[in-house]
C-alpha positions in Angstrom: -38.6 3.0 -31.7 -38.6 4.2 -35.3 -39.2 1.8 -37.4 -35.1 0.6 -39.2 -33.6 2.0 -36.4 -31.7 -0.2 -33.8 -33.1 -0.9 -30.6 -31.2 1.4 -28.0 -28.9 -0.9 -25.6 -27.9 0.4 -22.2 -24.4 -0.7 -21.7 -22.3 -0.4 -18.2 -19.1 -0.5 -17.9 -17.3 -3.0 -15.0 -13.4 -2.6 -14.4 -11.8 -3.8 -11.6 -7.7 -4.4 -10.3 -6.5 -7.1 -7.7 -4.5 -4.5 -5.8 -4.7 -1.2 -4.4 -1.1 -0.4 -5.8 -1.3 2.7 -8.1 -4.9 3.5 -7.3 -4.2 6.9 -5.4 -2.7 8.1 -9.5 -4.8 10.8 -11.3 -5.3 8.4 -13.9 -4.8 4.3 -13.0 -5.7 1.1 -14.5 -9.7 1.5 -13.8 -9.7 4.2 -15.6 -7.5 2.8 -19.0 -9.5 -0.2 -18.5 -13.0 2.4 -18.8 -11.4 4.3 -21.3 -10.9 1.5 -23.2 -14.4 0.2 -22.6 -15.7 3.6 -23.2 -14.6 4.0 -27.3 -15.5 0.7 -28.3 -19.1 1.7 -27.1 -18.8 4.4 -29.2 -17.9 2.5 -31.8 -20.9 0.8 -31.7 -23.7 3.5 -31.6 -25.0 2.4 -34.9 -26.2 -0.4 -33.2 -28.0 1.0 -30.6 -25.9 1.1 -28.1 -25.4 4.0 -25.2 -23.4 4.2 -22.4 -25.2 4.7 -18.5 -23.2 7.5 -16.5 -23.3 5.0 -13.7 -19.2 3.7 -12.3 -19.1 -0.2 -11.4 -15.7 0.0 -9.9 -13.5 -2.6 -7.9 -10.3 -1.3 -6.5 -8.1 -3.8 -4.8 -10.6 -6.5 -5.0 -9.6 -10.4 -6.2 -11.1 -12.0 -9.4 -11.2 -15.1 -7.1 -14.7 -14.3 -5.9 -17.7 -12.4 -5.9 -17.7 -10.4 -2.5 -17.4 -7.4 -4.3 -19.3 -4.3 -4.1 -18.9 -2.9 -7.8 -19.7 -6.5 -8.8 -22.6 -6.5 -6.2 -24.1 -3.0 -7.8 -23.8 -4.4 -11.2 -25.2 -7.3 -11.0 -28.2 -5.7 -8.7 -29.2 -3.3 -11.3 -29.0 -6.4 -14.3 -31.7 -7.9 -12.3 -34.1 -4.9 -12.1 -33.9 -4.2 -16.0 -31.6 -0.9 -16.1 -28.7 -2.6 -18.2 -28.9 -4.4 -21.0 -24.8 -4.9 -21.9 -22.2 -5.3 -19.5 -19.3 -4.5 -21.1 -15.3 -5.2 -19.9 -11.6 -4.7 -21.0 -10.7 -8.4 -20.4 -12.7 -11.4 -19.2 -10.6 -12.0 -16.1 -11.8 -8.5 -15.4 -15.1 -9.7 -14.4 -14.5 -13.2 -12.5 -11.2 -15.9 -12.3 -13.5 -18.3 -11.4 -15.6 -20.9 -13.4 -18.4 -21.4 -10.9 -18.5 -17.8 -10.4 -18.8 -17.1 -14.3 -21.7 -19.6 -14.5 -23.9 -17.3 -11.4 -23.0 -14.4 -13.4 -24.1 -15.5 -17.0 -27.6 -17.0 -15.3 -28.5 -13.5 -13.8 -27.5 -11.9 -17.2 -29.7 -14.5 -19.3 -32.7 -14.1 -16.7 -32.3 -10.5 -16.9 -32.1 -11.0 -21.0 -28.9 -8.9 -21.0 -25.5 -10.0 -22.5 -21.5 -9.7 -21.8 -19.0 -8.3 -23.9 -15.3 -7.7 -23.9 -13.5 -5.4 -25.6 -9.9 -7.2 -26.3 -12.2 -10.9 -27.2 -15.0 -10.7 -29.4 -18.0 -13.0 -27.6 -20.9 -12.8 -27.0 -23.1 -15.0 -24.2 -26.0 -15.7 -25.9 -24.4 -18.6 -28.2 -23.7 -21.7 -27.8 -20.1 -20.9 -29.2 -19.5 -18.0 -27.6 -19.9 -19.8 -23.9 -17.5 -22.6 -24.9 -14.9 -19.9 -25.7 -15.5 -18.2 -22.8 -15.2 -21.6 -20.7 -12.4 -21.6 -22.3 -10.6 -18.6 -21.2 -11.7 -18.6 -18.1 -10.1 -22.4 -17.0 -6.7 -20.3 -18.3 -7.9 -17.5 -16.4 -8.4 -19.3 -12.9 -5.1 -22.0 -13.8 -3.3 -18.3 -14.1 -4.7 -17.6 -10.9 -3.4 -20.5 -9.6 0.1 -20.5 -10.7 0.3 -16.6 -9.2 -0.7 -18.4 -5.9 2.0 -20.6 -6.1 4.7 -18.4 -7.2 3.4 -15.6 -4.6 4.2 -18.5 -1.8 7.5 -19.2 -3.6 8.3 -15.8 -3.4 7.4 -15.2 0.2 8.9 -19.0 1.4 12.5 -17.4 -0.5 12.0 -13.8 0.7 11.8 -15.2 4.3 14.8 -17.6 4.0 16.4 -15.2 3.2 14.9 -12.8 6.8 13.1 -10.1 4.2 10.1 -8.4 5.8 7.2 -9.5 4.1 4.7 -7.0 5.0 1.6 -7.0 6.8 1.1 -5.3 10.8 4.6 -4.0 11.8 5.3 -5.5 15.4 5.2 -3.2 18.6 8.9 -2.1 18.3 9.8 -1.5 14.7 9.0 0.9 12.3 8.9 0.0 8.7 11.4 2.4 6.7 12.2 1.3 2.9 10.7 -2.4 3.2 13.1 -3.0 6.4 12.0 -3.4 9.8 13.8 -0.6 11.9 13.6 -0.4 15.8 11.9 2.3 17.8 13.8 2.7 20.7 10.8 3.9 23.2 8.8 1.3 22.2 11.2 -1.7 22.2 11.8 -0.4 25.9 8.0 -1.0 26.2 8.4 -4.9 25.1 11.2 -5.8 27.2 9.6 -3.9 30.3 6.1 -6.2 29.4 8.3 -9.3 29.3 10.2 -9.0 32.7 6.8 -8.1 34.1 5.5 -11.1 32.8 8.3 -13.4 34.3 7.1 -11.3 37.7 3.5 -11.5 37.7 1.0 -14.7 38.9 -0.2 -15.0 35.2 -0.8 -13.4 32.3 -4.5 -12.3 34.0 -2.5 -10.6 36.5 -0.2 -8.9 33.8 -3.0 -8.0 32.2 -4.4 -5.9 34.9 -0.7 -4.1 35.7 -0.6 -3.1 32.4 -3.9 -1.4 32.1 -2.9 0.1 35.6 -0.1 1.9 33.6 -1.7 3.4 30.8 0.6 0.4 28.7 -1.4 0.0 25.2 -0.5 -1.9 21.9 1.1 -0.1 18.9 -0.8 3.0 17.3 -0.9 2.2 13.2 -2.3 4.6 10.7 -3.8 2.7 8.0 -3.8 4.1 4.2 -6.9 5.7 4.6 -6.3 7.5 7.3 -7.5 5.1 10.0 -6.3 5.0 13.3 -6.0 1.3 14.5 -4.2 0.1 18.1 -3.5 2.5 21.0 -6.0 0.1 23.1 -5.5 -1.8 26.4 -3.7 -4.9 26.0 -5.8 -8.4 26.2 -5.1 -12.2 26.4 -4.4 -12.9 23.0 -2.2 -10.0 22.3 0.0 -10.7 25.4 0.3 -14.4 24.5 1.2 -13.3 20.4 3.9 -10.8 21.7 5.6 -12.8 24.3 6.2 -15.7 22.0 6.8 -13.1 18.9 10.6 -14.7 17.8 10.6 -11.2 15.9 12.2 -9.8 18.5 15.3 -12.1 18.8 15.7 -10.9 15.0 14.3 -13.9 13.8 12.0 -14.5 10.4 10.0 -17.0 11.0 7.7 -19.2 8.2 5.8 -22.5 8.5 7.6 -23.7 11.4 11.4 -23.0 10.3 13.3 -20.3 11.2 15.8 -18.0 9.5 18.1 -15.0 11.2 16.1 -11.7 10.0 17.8 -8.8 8.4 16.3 -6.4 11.3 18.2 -5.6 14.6 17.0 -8.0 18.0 14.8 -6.0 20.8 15.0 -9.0 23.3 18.3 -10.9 24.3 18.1 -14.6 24.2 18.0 -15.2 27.7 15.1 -13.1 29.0 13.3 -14.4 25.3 13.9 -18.0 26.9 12.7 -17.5 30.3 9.7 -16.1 28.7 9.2 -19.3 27.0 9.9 -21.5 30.0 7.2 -19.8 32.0 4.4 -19.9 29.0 5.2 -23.7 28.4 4.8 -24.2 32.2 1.6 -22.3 32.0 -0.2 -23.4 29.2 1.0 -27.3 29.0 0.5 -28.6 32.6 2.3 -32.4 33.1 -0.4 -34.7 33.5 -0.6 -38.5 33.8 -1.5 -41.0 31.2 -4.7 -41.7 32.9 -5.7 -37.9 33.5 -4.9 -37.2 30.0 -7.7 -39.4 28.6 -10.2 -38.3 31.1 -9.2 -35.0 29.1 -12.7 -32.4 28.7 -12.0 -30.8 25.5 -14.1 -27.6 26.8 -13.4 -27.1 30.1 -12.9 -23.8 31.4 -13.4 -22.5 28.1 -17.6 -22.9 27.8 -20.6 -20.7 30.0 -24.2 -20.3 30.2 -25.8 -16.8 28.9 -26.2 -16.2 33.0 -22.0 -16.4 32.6 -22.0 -19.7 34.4 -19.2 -21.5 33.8 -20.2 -25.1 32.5 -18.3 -27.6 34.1 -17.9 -31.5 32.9 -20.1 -34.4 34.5 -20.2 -37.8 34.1 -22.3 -40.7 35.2 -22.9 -44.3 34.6 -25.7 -46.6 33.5 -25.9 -49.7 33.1 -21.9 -49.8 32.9 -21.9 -47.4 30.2 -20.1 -43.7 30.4 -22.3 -40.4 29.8 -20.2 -37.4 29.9 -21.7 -34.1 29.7 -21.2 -30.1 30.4 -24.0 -28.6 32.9 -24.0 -24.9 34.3 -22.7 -24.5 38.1 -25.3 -24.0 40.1 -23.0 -22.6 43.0 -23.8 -18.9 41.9 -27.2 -19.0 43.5 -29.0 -18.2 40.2 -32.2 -19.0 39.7 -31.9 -19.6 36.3 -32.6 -23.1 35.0 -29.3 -25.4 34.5 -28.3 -25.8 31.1 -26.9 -29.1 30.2 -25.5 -30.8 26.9 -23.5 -33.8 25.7 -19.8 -33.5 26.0 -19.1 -35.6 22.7 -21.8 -33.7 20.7 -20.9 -30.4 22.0 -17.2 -31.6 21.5 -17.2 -32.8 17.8 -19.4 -29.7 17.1 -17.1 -27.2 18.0 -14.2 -29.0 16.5 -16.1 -29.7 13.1 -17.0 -25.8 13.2 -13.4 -24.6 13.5 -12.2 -26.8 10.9 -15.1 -26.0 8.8 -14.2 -22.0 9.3 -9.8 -23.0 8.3 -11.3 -24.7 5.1 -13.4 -21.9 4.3 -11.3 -19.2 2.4 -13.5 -16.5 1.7 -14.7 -16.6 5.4 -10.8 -16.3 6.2 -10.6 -13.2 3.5 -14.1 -11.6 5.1 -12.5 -11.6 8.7 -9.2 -10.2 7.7 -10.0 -7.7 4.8 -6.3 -5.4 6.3 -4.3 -8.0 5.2 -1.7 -8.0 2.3 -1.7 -10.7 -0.5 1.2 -12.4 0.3 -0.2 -12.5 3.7 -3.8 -13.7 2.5 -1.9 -16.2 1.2 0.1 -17.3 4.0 -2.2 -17.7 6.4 -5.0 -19.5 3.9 -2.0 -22.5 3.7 -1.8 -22.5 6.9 -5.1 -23.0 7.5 -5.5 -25.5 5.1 -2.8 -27.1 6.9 -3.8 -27.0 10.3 -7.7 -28.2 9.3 -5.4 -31.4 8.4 -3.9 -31.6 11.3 -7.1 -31.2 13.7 -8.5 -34.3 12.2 -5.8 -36.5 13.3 -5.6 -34.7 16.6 -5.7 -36.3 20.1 -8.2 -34.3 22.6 -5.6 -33.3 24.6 -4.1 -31.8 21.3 -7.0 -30.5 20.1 -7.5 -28.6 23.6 -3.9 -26.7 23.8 -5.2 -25.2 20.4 -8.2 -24.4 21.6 -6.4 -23.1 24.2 -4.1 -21.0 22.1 -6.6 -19.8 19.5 -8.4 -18.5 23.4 -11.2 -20.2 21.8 -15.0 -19.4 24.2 -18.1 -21.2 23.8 -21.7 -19.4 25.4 -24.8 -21.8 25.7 -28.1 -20.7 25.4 -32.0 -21.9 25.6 -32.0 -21.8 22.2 -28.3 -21.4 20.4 -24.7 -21.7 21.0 -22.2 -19.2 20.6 -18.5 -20.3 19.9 -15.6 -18.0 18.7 -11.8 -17.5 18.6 -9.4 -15.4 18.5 -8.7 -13.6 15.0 -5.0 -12.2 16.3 -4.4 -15.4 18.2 -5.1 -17.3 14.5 -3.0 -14.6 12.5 0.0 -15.4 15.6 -0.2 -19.5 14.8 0.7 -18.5 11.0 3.4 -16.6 11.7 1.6 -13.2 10.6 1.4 -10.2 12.9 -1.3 -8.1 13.4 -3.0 -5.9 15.9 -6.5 -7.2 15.3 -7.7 -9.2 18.2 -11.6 -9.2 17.1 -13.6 -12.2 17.7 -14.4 -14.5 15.0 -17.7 -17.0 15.3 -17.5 -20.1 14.2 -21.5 -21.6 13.1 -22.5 -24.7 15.6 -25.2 -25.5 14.0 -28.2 -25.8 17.0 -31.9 -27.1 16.8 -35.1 -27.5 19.4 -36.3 -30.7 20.0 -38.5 -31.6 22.7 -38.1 -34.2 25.3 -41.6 -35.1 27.0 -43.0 -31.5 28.1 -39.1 -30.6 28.1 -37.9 -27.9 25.4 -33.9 -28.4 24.9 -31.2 -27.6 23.4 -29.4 -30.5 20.9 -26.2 -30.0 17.7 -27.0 -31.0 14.7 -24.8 -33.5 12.9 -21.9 -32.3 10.9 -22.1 -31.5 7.3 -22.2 -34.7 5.3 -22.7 -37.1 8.1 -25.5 -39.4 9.2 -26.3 -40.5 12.5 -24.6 -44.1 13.3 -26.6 -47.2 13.4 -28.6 -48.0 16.3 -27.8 -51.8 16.7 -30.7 -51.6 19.7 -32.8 -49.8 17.7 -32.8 -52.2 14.7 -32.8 -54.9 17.3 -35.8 -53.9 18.5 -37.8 -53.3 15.1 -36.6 -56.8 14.4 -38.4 -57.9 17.7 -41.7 -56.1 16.8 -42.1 -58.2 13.7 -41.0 -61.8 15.8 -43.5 -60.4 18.5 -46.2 -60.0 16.0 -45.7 -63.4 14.2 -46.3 -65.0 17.2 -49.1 -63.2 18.6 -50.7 -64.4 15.4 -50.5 -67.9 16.4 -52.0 -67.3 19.5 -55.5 -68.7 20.2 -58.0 -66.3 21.5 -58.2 -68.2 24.8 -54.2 -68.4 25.0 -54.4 -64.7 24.5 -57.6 -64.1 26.9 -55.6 -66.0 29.7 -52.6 -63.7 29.7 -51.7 -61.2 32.1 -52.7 -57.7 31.4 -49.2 -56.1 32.1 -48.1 -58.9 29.6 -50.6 -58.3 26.7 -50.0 -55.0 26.4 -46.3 -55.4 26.5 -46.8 -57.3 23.9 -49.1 -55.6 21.9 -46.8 -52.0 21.9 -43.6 -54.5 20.7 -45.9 -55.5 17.9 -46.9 -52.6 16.9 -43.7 -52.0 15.7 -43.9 -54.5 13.0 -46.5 -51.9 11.2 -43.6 -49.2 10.9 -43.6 -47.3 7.8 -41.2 -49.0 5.2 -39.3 -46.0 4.9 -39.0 -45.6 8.5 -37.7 -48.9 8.7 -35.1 -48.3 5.9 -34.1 -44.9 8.0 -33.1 -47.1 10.9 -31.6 -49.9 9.1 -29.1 -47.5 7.5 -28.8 -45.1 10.4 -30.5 -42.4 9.2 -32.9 -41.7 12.2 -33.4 -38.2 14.0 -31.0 -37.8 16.9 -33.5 -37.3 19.6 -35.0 -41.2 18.6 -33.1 -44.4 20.5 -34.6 -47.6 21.6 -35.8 -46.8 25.1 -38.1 -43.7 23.1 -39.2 -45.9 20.6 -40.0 -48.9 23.2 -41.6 -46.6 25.8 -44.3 -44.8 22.6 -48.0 -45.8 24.5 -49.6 -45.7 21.4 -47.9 -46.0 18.1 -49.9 -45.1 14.9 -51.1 -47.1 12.8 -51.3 -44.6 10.1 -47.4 -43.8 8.4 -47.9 -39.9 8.1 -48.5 -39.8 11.9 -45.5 -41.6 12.5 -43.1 -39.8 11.0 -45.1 -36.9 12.4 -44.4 -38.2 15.6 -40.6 -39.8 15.8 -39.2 -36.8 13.6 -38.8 -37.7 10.2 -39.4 -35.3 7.3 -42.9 -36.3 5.6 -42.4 -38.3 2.4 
């Protein structure tokens, strides 16, 4: 660098627009927002600064997060030194969010580079110049906000009043000027799938004359040119489509119902026998008594060998133990996998609610989907997660059931997933897609003598619950040890041998680590320890690292 000049200052450009709308134009809003971007870079080449050729470009992405590739791109290249200004038309350009913001501005100060926009003068590397930018950006996401809101007002009016609102177009219609318009060939195709339906054993059996005949879902050509449907029909498709109140010429949103501006396919009265016979189906009559015995997972859970896992029981010492073990009846030779039923139960459930709480999870599995629809089934979600809490098990199993929700058990993991249409179908939005979406069980390995198995780890946020036998028994150890103190040596010399060293391993206990004893006092202690493990130890350590070594707690 000569010496009075400015140091040079590589400065990239990041634009970006919330919708795709207007981005097939010769010249759109990314490039007015670079343009922009562009001259007031000129404008500052006395100071050093030059602009990279490189294009950090977001087309039809939301401000709401980060899953961005521009954004990605951008922020990879901050980090390896080849920018030293990133420079944007508006603040809202780069992020809506607050937490967001604060990721961005600690890779730019690590990286010793700085943000500018064009249209507000800051700059991150004061004090000041964050605070106004904190600012702005609490409008920015409250603006983000109220566009959520009036986006469901919008679609909650446009419904009421039977408006399409977008989205997968229903095997059927055709869309034609925002209106939903029937296709006569394939509204033939519905009607013929529904009186097979009432004539067929189940929908398995549909299922298989409907392959037999070549019968697939609806061909749609995407935007890009993508090719989507046009495949053999499964489960969750058949289930969305014969329930589908679309084709009475019904709108349907949250629960109520409104008479659509679009022409009926189905009359009412094949539409209701069609109903009868899935209500029959999928909500069998049971008795009071069988509906508490309920397993949450049964016939819906399998071993990796595709055993199906059916649900035990037994009893000790008056006390219920329910669990899932593999059927042996296949003649494999494969070990039987068993688990808890109430583990494996609240895991699955905590794991679905954890996936409808999780919005950008929800945006990553359904990236076809229009706003308003984003939005639609996101409050749903929220919604249902509510509802799932309160839910009885017999509740929470007919939406397991209608979600066509499966569940593979391993050595070593466990695999749970639903269905992605059959989710799209309980918010009342329509789509082809019937991909699988995974829900995380979290799974460890814990050992159980010379036995490796399989156990869930607690929910997120949750502790194990006290162990009254457990603390029972520490209490013990110490009593135990007090009096074995008082003992005389010939009192203790004339005991029985099975006796003494009964009473020597309950007394041991008393020289637990304090933290140890804490853990079990507040119900804190591994999963895999209980009161029998603890009393049954042959030798318990005297020194404190060894135990927690031994029963499972994390080293202090």
């Amino acid at each position: 660098m000569v010496d009075g000049s400015p140091k040079r200052l590589r400065c990239a450009i990041y634009t970006r627009k919330s919708t795709e709308e207007g981005l097939e134009q010769a010249f759109n809003s990314l490039d007015a927002q670079r343009e922009a971007c562009a001259a007031y870079i000129q404008s500052q080449r006395h100071e050093g600064w030059s602009l990279l050729p490189d294009f950090y470009d977001d087309g039809g992405f939301t401000g709401g997060n980060m899953d961005r590739p521009g954004l990605k791109q951008l922020l990879a290249d901050v980090k390896a030194g080849r920018v030293d200004v990133v420079v944007v038309y508006k603040v809202d350009r780069l992020t809506r969010a607050l937490a967001d913001f604060a990721k961005i501005v600690d890779v730019l100060d690590a990286a010793g580079a700085s943000f500018v926009s064009v249209t507000q003068a800051f700059n991150t590397t004061s004090s000041m110049g964050r605070l106004t930018l904190n600012v702005l950006l609490s409008f920015a996401q409250f603006e983000r906000e109220v566009i959520s809101e009036r986006v469901r007002d919008k679609v909650a009016a446009s419904k009421a009043k039977g408006m399409w609102m977008g989205g997968p177009v229903a095997l059927g219609y055709r869309v034609e000027e925002r209106m939903l318009i029937v296709v006569p060939e394939e509204a033939e195709t519905v009607r013929h799938i529904m009186r097979r339906y009432l004539e067929s054993q189940n929908i398995f059996d549909l299922i298989e004359q409907l392959q037999r005949d070549g019968i697939v879902s609806k061909i749609v050509r995407g935007r890009d040119g993508t090719i989507r449907g046009g495949v053999p029909f499964r489960r969750g498709a058949l289930y969305h489509l014969l329930a589908n109140q679309t084709y009475l010429g019904l709108t349907v949103h949250k629960a109520k119902v409104y008479q659509g501006q679009h022409d009926a396919i189905v009359d009412a009265e094949l539409f209701e026998a069609v109903q009868a016979k899935l209500a029959e189906r999928t909500n069998p009559r049971t008795s009071p008594k069988a509906r508490r015995c309920v397993s949450l997972l049964a016939g819906m859970i399998h071993d990796e060998q595709g055993r199906p896992m059916s649900p035990y029981h037994t009893r000790n010492h008056g006390r219920r133990y329910s669990y899932y073990a593999s059927n042996p009846g296949d003649g494999s030779r494969e070990q039987a996998l068993r688990l808890p039923a109430g583990e494996l139960d609240a895991g699955v459930r905590h794991a679905l609610i954890a996936l409808l709480t999780n919005s950008d999870a929800l945006r990553r599995c359904h990236p076809e989907l229009e706003p308003t629809q984003l939005f639609t089934l996101l409050d749903h979600c929220v919604d249902l997660s509510e509802r799932l809490r309160a839910m009885t098990i017999a509740e929470v199993r007919q939406l397991f059931g209608q979600l066509c929700l499966q569940a593979v058990v391993g050595a070593d993991r466990l695999r749970a997933s639903i269905s992605s249409q059959a989710l799209l179908g309980l918010a009342e939005v329509e789509s082809e897609d019937d991909t699988r979406i995974e829900l995380e069980v979290p799974t460890t390995i814990a050992w159980f003598g010379h036995e490796q198995r399989l156990r869930l780890d607690p929910p997120a946020h949750s502790s194990t619950p006290r162990d009254a036998r457990l603390v029972e028994l520490v209490a013990r150890g110490f009593a135990t040890r007090d009096q074995l103190l008082e003992l005389t040596q010939g009192e203790v010399a004339a005991m029985a041998k099975t006796q003494y060293r009964h009473v020597e391993r309950t007394a041991r206990l008393a020289y637990l680590a304090p933290d140890i004893v804490r853990a079990l006092r507040d119900g804190r202690q591994p999963k895999s320890l209980n009161a029998r493990t603890l009393a049954r130890l042959g030798s318990l350590p005297l020194s404190w690292s060894d135990q927690r070594r031994m029963l499972g707690f994390a080293a202090a």
